[in-house]
N, C-alpha and C positions, 0 to 999 in steps of 0.2 A: 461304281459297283455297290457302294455302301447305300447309296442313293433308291439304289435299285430295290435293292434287299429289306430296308424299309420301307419302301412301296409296296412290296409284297407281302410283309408282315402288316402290315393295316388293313390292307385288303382283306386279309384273313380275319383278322378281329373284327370287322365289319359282318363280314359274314357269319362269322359265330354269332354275334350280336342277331342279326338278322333270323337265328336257326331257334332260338333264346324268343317264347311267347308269352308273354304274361297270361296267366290266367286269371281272370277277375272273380272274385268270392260274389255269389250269389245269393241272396235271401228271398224268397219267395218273388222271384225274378227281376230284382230290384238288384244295382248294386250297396252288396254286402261289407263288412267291416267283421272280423274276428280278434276280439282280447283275452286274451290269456295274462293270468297274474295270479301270484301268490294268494292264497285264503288260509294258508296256517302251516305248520310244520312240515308236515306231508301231505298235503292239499293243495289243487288248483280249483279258479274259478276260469270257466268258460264261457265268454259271452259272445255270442253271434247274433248279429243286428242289422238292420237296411241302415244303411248309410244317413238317410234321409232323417234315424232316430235318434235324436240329438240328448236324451237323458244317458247317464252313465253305464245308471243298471234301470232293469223295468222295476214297478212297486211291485212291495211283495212283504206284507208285516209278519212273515215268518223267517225271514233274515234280519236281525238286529241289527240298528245302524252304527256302525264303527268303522271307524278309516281304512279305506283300503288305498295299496301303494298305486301309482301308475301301473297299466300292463306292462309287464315283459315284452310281451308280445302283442303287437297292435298292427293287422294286417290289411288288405284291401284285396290285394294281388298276387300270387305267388307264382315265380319264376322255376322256384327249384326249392326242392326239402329245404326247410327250414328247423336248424335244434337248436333250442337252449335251455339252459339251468333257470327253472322257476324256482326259486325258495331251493327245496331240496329234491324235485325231481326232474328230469331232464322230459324235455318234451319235444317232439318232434310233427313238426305240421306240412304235410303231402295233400297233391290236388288230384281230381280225376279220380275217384269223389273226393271230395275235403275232409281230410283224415289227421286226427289226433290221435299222437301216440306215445303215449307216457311212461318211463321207467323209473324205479326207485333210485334212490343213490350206491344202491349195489349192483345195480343191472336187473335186477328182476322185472320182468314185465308187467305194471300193476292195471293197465287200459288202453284199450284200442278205440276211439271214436267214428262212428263215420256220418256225415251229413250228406242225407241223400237228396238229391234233386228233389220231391215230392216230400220234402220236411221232415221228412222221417228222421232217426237218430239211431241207430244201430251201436252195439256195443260187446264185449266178447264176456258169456259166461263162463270159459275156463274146463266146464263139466265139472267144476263142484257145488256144491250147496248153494240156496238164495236164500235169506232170509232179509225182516223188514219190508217194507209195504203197508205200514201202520197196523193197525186195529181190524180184527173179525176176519173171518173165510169168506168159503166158496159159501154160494147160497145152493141150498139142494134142489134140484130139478124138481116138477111140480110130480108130485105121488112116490117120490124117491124118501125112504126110511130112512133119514140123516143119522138114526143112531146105530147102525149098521155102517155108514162111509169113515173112511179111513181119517184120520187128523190131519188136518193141513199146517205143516210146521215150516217144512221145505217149499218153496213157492216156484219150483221150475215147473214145466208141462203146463202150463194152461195162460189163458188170454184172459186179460184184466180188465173190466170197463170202467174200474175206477169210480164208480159210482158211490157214492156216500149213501148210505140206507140204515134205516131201524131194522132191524132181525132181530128174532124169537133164537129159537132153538138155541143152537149146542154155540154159537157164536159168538150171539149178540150183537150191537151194533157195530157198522162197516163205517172206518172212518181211513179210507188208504191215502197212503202218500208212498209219492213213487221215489223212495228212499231204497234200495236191495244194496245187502253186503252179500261179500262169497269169505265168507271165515279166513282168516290169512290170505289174504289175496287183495282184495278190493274193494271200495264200495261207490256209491254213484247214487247223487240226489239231483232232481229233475226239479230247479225249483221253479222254471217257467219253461214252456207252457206248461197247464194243466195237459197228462196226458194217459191215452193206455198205455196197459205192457203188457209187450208181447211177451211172454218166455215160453212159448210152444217147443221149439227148435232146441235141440241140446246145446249147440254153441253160441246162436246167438242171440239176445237180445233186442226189444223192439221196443224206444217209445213214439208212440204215434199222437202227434198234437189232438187235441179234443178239438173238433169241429161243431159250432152251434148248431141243431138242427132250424133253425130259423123260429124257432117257438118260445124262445126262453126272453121276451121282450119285455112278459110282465111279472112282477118280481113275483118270489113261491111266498105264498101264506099260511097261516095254518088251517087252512081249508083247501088248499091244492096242491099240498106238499107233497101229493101219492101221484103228482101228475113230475115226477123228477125235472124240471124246465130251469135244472142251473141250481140246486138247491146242494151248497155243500159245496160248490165250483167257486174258483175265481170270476168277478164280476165282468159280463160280458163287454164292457166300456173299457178294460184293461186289455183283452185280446190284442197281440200285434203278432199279424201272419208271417211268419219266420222267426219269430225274434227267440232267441236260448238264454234261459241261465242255467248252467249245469255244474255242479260241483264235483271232482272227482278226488277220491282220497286211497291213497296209499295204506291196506288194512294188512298187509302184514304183519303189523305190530296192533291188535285189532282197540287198544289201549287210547293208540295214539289218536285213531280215527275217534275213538268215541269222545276225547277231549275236543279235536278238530270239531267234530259236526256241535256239539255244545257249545264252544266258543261261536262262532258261524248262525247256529240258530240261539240263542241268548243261555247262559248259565241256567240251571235252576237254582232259582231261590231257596235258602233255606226255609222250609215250614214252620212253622208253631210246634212246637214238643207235644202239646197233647195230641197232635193229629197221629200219631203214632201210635194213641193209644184205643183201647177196643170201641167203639160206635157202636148205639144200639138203634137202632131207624124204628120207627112208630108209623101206623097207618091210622085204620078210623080210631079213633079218639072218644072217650065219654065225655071226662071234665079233666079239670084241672087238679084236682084233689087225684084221678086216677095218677095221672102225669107224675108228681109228684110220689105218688106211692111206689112206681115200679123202679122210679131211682133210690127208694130207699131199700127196696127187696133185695137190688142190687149190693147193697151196702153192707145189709142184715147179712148176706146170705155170702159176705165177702169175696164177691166175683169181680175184679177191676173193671172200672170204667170212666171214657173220659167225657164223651160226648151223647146227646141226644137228641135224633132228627125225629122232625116231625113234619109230615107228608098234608099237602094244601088241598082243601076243601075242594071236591071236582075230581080230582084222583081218587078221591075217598069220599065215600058222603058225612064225614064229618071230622076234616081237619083242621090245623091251626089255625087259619087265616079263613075268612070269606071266601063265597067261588073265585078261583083263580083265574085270572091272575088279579089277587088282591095284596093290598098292604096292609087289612083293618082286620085284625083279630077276633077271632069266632068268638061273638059272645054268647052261642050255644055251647061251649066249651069253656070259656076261662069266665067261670062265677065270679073272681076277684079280679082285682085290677090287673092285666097282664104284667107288668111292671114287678107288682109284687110276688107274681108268681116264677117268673123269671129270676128273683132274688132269691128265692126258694131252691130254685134248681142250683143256681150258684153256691150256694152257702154248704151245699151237697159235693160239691165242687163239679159237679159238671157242666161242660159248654152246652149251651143251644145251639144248634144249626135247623135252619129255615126253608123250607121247601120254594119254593117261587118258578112263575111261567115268565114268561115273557109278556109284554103287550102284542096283539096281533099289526098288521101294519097298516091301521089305521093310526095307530097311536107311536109305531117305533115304523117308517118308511126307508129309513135304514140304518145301521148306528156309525157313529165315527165320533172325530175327537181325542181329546186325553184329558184327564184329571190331574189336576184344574187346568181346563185351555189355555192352548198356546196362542199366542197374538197372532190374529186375522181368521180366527177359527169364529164360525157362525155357529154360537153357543141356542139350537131350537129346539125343538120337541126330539130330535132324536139323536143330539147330541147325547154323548154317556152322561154326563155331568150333569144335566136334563133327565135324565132318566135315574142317577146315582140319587139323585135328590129324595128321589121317592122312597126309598130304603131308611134313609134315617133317622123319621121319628120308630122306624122298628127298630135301626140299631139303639137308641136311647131309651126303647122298654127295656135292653137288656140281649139281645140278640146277639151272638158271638160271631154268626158263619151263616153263611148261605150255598143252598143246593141246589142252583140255578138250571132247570130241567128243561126239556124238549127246546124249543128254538131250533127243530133240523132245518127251517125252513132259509135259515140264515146264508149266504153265499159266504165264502168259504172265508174272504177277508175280515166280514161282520161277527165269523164264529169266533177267530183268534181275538176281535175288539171287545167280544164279549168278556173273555178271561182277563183283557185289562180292565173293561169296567170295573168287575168285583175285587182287581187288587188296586190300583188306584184309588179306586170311592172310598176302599172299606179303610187304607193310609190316610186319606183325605180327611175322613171321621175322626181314625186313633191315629197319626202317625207315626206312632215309636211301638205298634202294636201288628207284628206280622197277619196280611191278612189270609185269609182261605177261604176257598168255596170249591163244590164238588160238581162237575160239568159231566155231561154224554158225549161233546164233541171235543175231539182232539185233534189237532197238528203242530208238526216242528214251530216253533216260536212260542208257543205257549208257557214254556217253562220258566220263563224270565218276570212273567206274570203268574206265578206258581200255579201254576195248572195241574190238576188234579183230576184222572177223567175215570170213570167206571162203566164196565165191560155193557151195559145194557139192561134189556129185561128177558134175560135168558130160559129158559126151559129147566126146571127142576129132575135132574135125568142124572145117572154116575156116566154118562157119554158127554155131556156139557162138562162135569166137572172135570174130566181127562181133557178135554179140548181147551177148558180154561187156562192151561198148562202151557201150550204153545202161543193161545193169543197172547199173553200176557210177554212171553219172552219177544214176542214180534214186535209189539207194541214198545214194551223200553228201550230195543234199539232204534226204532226210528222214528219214536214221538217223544218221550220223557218219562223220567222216573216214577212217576206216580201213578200207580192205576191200582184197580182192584176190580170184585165182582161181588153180586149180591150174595152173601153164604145162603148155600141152600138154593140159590136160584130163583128169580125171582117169582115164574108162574108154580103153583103148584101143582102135584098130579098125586097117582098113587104110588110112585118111584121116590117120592117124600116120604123118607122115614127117616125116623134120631137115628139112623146110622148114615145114611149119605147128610145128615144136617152134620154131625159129627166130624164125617174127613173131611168136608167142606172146611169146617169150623177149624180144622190144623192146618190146609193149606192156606187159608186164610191169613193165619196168626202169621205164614208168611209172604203175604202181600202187601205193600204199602199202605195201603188202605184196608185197614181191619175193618169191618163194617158188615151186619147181620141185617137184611132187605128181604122183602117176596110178601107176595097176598098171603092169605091167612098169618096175618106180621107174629101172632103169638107164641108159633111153633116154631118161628127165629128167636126166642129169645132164651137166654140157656138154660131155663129151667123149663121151657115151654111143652116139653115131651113126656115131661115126669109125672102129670095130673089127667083128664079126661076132657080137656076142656081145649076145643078147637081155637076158643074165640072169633070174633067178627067174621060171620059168614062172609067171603066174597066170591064172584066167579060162580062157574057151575063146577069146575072142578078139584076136590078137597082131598088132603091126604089124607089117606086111610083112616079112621076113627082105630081102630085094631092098634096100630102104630105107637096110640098112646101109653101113659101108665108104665114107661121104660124108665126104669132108675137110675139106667144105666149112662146114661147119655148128660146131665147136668155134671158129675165129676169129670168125666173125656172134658169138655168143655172147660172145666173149672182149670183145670189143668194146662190148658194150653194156652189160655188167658192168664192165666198166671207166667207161664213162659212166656210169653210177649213182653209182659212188664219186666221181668228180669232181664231179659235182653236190653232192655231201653240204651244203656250205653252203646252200647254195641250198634244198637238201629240209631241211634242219632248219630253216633260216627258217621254211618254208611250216608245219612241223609247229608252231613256234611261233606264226603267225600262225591256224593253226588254236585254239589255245588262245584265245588274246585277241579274235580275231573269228567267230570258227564256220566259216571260209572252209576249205570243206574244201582236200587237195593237187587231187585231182583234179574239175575244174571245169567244169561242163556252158558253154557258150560264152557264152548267153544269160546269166549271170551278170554279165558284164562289157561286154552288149551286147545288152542287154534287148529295144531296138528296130530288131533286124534282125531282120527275121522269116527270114534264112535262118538265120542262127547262132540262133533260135528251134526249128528243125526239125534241127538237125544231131545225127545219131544215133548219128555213124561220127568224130568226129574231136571234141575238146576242148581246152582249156588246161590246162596243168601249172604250177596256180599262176596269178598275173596275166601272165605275161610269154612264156610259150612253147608254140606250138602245137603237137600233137601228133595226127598223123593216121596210124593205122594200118594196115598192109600185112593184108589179109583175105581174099583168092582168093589160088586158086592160080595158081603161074604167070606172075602176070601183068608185063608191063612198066613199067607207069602208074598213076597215080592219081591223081583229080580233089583239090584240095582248096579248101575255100573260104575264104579271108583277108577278115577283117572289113575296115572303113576302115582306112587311115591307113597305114605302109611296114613291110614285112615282111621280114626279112632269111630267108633259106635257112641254117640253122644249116652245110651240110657246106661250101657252098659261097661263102657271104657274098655269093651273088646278090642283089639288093634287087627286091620287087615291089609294086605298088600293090595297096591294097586294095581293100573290097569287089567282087570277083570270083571265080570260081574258073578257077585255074590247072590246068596237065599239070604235076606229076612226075615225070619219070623214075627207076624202082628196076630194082637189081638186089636178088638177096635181101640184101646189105649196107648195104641204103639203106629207113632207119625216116622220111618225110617230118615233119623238123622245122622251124619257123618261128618266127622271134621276133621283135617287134611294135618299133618304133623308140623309142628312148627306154628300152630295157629295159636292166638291168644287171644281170649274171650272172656270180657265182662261182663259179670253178672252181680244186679242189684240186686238185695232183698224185695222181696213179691211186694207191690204198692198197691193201692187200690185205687190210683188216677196218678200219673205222670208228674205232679208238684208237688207230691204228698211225700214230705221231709222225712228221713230214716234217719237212726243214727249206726245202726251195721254198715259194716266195709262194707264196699264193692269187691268181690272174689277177683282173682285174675286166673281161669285154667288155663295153665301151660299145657299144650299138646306136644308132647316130648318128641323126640325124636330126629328133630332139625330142629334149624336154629330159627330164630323167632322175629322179627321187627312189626311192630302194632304201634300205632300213633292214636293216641284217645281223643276223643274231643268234648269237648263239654261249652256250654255258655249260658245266659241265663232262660233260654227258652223260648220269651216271646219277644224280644225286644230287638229292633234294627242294627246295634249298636253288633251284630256281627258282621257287618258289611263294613266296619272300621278295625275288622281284627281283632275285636276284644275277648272273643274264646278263649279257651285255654286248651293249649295241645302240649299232651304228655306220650312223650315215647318211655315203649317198652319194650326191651330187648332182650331175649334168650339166648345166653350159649349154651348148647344144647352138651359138647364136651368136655367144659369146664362147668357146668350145671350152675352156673349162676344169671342171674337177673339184675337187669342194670334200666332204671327207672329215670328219667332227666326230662326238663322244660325244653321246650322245642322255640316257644316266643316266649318275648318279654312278657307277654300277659300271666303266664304262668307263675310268672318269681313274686307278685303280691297276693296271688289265690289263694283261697282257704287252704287249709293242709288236709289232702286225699288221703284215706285209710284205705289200706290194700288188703285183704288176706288171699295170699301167694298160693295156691295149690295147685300140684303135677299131677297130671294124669297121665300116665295110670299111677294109682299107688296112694300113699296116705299123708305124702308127706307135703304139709304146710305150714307157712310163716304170717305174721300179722307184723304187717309195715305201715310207717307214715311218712306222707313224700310232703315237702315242705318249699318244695322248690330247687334246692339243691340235689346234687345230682347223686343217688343212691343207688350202691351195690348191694346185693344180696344172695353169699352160696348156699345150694339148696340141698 
């Protein structure tokens, strides 16, 4: 009987066995392979591949290479749901279609994947917000008034082509990556294939592999770049039909993802201290003797500055350098040896930055390499190293930085080798000397080769300057910290006048990139409004002569360039804090206040940094402006008014008034006003306490240009507010601190009068207020 009875249970299991189909992972009808594995805290990476692709992951120089573990999960076939714990989210992978489904360590649902038969990749929007997608908008329909259509901040409703382009208008240039967060909730970066997105659909999301139209064979140049054939795309020789990398991250904690995708696509490098500081950009050019004079006007007339560019002959009919793209110095412009004129500028102390094109691809057929090559690298003409070479009898005239322009023609791999070229070469030159240069094109991975990218050559309009607003907060979540835009806008019209150069000129002061650009270059410079004098006709179209001869507009200016430089602690914190956490300077709100859904939708005003509001002045004219204060006690930065949050407020402006607000509990360094970034005080550093909550602010400081902070040699001071026992409690955070010069503080609460004069010396200092 027993005999029996196991007979009949085998029998059974057989047939269960039998009932039991494997199903086999497909990849563009090949058999497929799916890995799942840890990418960071609360992140996975996703890779789906034909079996037959025997590399680990596909190239891809916008993920940094650093170890990753074995997959988790490494599939072929799936019989039945599969869950397991990746790192810290649990993931669960279903067939019929092949479906990833991931949840936080709390249960919350943070992604749903699904892999459609036809390569598609579907994904769940939630029905809240989308932002990231890089750089620039929609482009307006042909005869449609762009300064009329709404701002593109939120990126659901509409179909992506993903196309990389120059744009004019309210924009500027389009550099997308298919990166989108949903604020507390999710985020998801497509780092292969290059693809559209869908987000038409309220729930869900679509990306669709880029298919070559069969025309993109031969490479883009700078003479067919308007014919789009792969210009700004990964290179067609990389293409594999099915194959994924997808990265998906856990944005509840919207913090955690932005350290995650940092770590993932490379840190940013800390900059150079003076890039921090205001940039004056120069077009056509007299001589050298002018050059010279306008940095001292600068000096004379004590407006801070750290840098001065100067735009290449071709773009201008008479700039720095020979028609571009050259490396030999006008010498219808520099009478004296460039060398020494370049010593002239320094001794003034500001940097030179350098305008420069590219070689067309007769000369660069395409670039690769690293500085200085790695063994088995065929070091030829378009190797970078090859190409770096040619820069540096300009960097030994004296040359600081380069403003490496146009190259759209570049495939998308060659855009991101380009920003190693100029931080590689320019270490290769100085190595213990951070390098920098200022690009048009940007994507993920740049940041590790400090990339710096600016918004285009925008439309001089108060509708460009509101839309500046949201590109900018697009752009630092899903490419890197550093961007800016020309003040004032680059083309000019008659919507130029010292009042839109003016709110330009505040919003600017906070953008990482302070920097004053645009045709008729004169009426960017901050006294450029105050006299009759257009300077260098360009273009056929001029702002207003009427416009001139306003007084008014060089103090506004003076003013907020002097706030910049007072801030300098505080912005090189942030720049440092950008290193160590991905947290760009400039902060979309929802970052810091994931679930309010108004600071979710706010398209017109951000944080600088954790602690300070910043809501920009953007019509004309006007008296007022709404702004909205998340929870919790906001102080009035001019006027140490205190307001309750979650609401929006009236403030009253005149054009001297940028609506700033700082969140209670904030702690803010302010230097005495410098006139360039190196330039030694002997006044404390202020510390305003914003009373009201309690306080923690970690300082940073180091010597500015030198590498030696990549070994931790900074110095970080914490500062602490108790906000109930009204004392401040000042301490070394690392060793580096306890040999540092001894920091002079002067202590003062806002609101009210009351301040102390302290010296921290390394030991750990109390002080009731």
């Amino acid at each position: 009987m027993k005999q029996v009875s196991a007979f009949i249970c085998f029998i059974g299991i057989v047939c269960c066995c039998c009932e039991v189909v494997a199903q086999q992972i497909q990849v563009n009808s090949q058999p497929g392979r799916l890995e799942i594995r840890s990418a960071g805290k609360s992140s996975i990476r996703i890779t789906l591949k034909p079996v037959s692709y025997k590399q680990r992951f596909p190239d891809n120089p916008s993920i940094v290479d650093r170890a990753y573990g074995e997959p988790a999960l490494s599939i072929t076939n799936i019989t039945a749901p599969i869950s397991k714990m990746v790192g810290n989210l649990k993931v669960t992978v279903t067939a019929s279609p092949l479906t990833v489904t991931i949840f936080n360590s709390k249960g919350a649902l943070v992604q749903k994947i699904n892999f459609a038969t036809n390569g598609n990749l579907s994904f769940n929007l939630n029905n809240g917000p989308v932002f990231g997608l890089g750089e620039g908008g929609q482009e307006p329909e042909k005869g449609a008034d762009w300064r009329a259509l709404p701002v593109q901040y939120d990126r659901r409703r509409r179909y992506y082509k993903m196309q990389p382009r120059w744009q004019r208008d309210a924009y500027g240039s389009r550099n997308p990556v298919a990166l989108l967060v949903s604020p507390g909730n999710w985020a998801i970066f497509a780092a292969t294939p290059w693809v559209e997105v869908d987000l038409t659909a309220a729930d869900k999301g679509v990306f669709i592999p880029w298919k070559p139209s069969g025309k993109e064979g031969q490479p883009q140049t700078l003479s067919n770049q308007g014919l789009n054939l792969g210009k700004g795309l990964p290179p067609i020789d990389k293409i594999i039909p099915g194959l994924y990398d997808v990265f998906v991250f856990d944005a509840h904690d919207p913090a955690v993802f932005v350290k995650n995708f940092s770590t993932i696509t490379g840190p940013a490098v800390l900059p150079p201290k003076w890039t921090l500081g205001y940039m004056q950009s120069h077009r056509t050019l007299q001589d050298d003797k002018q050059m010279v004079g306008i940095v001292d006007t600068f000096r004379t007339k004590k407006i801070p500055v750290d840098a001065v560019i100067y735009l290449g002959t071709g773009f201008t009919p008479r700039g720095w350098n020979k028609q571009q793209p050259s490396f030999e110095f006008n010498p219808a412009v520099f009478k004296r040896a460039p060398a020494e004129v370049l010593d002239d500028m320094h001794a003034r102390n500001v940097k030179v930055v350098l305008h420069m094109v590219p070689w067309d691809r007769d000369k660069l057929p395409n670039l690769h390499g690293n500085i200085p090559a790695k063994q088995g690298e065929t070091v030829d003409g378009s190797h970078i190293q090859s190409y770096w070479n040619e820069h540096v009898p300009v960097m030994k005239a004296g040359a600081d930085a380069f403003w490496p322009d146009e190259g759209d023609w570049f495939n998308l791999f060659e855009r991101i080798k380009r920003h190693q070229l100029y931080y590689q070469g320019q270490l290769s030159y100085a190595p213990n000397i951070r390098p920098w240069s200022l690009q048009r094109n940007g994507y993920p991975g740049i940041a590790q080769w400090g990339g710096w990218v600016w918004s285009g050559d925008t439309e001089s309009s108060w509708k460009t300057l509101e839309t500046q607003i949201a590109v900018g907060l697009n752009y630092a979540i899903s490419i890197g910290p550093y961007w800016g835009t020309d003040i004032g806008g680059f083309f000019p019209n008659a919507e130029l006048t010292g009042e839109l150069y003016a709110r330009w000129f505040q919003f600017g002061a906070f953008n990482p990139l302070f920097r004053s650009h645009g045709v008729t270059w004169r009426t960017r410079l901050p006294w450029g409004w105050g006299d009759n004098n257009l300077g260098p006709p360009e273009g056929r179209v001029h702002p207003l002569a009427s416009e001139l001869n306003n007084p008014e507009i060089e103090p506004v200016v003076k003013k907020y360039d002097e706030l910049r430089y007072q801030l300098l602690p505080y912005n090189y914190t942030l720049a440092w804090q950008a290193y160590k956490t991905g947290l760009p300077l400039m902060r979309a709100m929802w970052l810091h206040y994931p679930d309010d859904e108004k600071c979710r939708s706010a398209a017109d005003q951000f944080l600088w940094g954790r602690d300070m509001l910043i809501a920009p002045v953007y019509k004309k004219g006007v008296t007022s402006r709404q702004v909205y204060l998340p929870k919790g006690l906001w102080y009035d930065w001019w006027t140490d008014i205190k307001s309750t949050g979650a609401q929006t407020i009236i403030r009253q402006v005149d054009l001297s008034v940028l609506p700033i607000y700082v969140r209670a509990g904030a702690i803010i360094p302010l230097d005495p006003i410098r006139q360039y970034t190196a330039q030694k005080v002997d006044e404390p550093t202020t510390l305003k306490i914003f009373t009201g909550a309690d306080g923690n602010y970690t300082l940073y400081n180091d010597d500015g240009i030198s590498q030696d902070y990549l070994k931790e040699k900074g110095t970080q001071t914490q500062i602490l507010w108790n906000n109930a026992k009204r004392k401040i409690t000042i301490r070394a955070v690392n060793a580096g601190n306890v040999n540092a010069a001894p920091q002079k503080f002067t202590i003062k609460l806002v609101p009210g009068s009351a301040s102390k004069k302290v010296t921290f010396s390394g030991k750990e200092l109390s002080v009731s207020m």
